[in-house]
C-alpha positions in Angstrom: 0.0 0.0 0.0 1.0 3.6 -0.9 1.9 6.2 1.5 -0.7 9.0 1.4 0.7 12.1 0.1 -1.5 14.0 3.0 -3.6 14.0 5.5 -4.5 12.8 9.1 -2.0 10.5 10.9 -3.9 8.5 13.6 -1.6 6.9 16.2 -2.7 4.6 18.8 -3.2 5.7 22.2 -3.1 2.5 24.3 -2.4 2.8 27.7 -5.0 1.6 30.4 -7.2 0.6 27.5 -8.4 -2.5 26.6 -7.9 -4.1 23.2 -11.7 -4.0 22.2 -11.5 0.0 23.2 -8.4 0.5 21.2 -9.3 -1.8 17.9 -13.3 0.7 18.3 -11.6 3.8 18.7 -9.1 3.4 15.9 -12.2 2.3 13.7 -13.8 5.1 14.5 -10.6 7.4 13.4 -10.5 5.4 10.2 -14.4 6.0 9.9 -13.5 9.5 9.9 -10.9 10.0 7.7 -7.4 9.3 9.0 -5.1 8.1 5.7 -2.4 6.5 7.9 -2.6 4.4 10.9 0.2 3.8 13.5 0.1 0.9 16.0 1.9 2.0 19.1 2.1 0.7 22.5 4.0 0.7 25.3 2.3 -1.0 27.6 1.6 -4.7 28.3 -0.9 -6.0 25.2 -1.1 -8.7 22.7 0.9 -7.0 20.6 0.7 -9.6 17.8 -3.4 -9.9 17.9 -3.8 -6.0 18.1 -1.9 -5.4 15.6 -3.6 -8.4 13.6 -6.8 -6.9 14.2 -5.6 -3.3 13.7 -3.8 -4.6 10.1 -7.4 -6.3 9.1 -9.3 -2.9 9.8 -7.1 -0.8 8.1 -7.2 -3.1 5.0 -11.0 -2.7 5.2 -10.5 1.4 4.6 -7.3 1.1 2.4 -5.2 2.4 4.6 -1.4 1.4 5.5 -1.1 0.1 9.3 2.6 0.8 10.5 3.8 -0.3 13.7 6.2 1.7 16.2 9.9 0.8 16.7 9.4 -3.1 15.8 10.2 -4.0 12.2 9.9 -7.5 13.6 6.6 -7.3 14.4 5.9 -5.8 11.2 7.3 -8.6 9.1 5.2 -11.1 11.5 1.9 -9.8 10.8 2.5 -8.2 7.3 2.4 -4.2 8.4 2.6 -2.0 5.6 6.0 -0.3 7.6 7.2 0.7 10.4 8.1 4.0 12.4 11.5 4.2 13.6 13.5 6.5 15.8 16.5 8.6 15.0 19.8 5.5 14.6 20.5 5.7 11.5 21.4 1.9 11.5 17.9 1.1 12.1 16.1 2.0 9.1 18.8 -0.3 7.6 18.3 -2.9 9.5 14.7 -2.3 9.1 14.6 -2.0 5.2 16.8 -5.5 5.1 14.0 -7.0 6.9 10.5 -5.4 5.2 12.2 -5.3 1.8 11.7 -2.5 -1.1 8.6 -2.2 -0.8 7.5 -1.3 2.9 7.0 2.2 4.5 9.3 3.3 6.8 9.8 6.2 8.2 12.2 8.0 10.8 11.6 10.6 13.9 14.2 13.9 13.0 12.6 15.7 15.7 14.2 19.5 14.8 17.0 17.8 12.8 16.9 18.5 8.9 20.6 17.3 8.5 18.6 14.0 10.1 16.1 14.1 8.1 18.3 14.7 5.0 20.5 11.7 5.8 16.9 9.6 6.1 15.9 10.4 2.6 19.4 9.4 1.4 19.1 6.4 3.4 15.9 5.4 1.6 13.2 6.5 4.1 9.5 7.1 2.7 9.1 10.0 4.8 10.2 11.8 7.9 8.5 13.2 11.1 9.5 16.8 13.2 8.2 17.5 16.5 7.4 18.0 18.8 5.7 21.3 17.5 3.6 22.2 21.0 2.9 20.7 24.5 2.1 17.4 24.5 0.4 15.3 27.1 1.8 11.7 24.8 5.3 13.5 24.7 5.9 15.7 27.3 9.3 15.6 27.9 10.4 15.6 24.4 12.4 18.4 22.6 10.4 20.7 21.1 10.6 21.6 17.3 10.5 25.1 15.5 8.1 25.8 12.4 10.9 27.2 11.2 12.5 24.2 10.6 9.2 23.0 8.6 9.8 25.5 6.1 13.2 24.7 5.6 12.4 20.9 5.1 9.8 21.9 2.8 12.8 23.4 0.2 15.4 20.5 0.8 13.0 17.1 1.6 11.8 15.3 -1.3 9.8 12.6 0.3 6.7 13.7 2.7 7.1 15.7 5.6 4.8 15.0 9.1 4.4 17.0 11.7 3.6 15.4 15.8 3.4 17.3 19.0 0.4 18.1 20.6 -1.6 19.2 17.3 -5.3 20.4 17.4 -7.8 21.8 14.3 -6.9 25.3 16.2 -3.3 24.8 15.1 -2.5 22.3 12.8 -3.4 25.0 9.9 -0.1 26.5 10.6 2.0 23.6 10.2 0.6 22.8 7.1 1.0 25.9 6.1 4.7 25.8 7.1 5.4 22.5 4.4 3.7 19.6 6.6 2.1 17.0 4.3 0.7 14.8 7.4 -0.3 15.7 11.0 0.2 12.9 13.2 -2.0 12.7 16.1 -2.7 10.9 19.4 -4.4 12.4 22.2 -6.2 15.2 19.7 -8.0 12.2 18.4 -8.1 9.4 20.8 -9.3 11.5 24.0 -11.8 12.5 22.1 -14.7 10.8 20.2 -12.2 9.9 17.6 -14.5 9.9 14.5 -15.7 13.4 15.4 -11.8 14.4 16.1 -10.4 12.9 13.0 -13.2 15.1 10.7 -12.4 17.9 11.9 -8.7 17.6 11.3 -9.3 15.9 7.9 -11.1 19.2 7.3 -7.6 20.9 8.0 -6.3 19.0 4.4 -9.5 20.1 2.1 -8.8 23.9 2.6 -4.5 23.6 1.8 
């Protein structure tokens, strides 16, 4: 499956939650528009039958499941890709195991020479942030729009944008070159098919 050229990023907010809640809400997100789903989870679940069941609903809406730090998971359950972090070494490692055709891309946080070393290493696209406060990521680095702008003149592949992103601001970073906003809590805290309209609106007026 093709990475979408825009649009909602949906990733998985699993803590406390129970499969059945997590498998609804993320129907729900597909349901209302996300274009990309991302299976992550730090907790303590059946990581192999979420992700099943997570890979068999996104088929169902044509849109590419990829799974967070674990290439090997990815290959077991046939994941369109898989979200890496920023070693170099592991989109490698991660391309020798998915093949050619898989999506994977790499965290640059407010790195372009990162995310510029990415593309040449073959990465389908790359993720900055984090852009504001965020309850998922609060103690991460945070990320200047400026840096958005100066992807958007030197990345090929697509850019996303993460970091505590609502409707109210996600305008701006799309503005500033983002292709995809990828969201957790603005979606998942929420009713998530209500949420993930009113950022898929966000895409129809860019």
């Amino acid at each position: 499956m093709k990475f979408p050229t825009s649009g909602l990023y949906a990733i998985t907010q699993t803590e406390a939650k129970q499969s059945a809640v997590i498998i609804d809400e993320v129907s729900r997100a597909l349901k209302g528009g996300a274009k990309l789903i991302q299976y992550r989870d730090k907790s303590s679940n059946d990581k192999v039958y979420l992700a099943t069941q997570l890979l068999n609903l996104c088929k169902q809406y044509h849109v590419p499941l990829l799974i967070n730090d674990d290439a090997t998971l990815a290959y077991q359950i046939g994941a369109d890709g898989v979200h890496i972090g920023k070693d170099d070494g592991e989109l490698t490692a991660a391309r020798k195991i998915l093949g050619p055709k898989a999506i994977i891309g790499q965290s640059c946080y407010d790195n372009i020479n990162l995310a510029l070393q990415a593309e040449k290493n073959g990465a389908d696209y790359v993720a900055f942030g984090r852009f504001f406060p965020s309850s998922s990521k609060p103690l991460a680095a945070p990320a200047h729009i400026e840096t958005l702008r100066l992807a958007r003149t030197k990345i090929k592949v697509p850019i996303v944008a993460i970091g505590g992103i609502l409707p109210e601001n996600g305008n701006q970073l799309l503005k500033a070159g983002a292709d995809l906003l990828a969201v957790i809590g603005g979606v998942f805290t929420h009713d998530p098919e209500t949420s993930a309209r009113q950022y898929s609106k966000l895409f129809k007026n860019n």
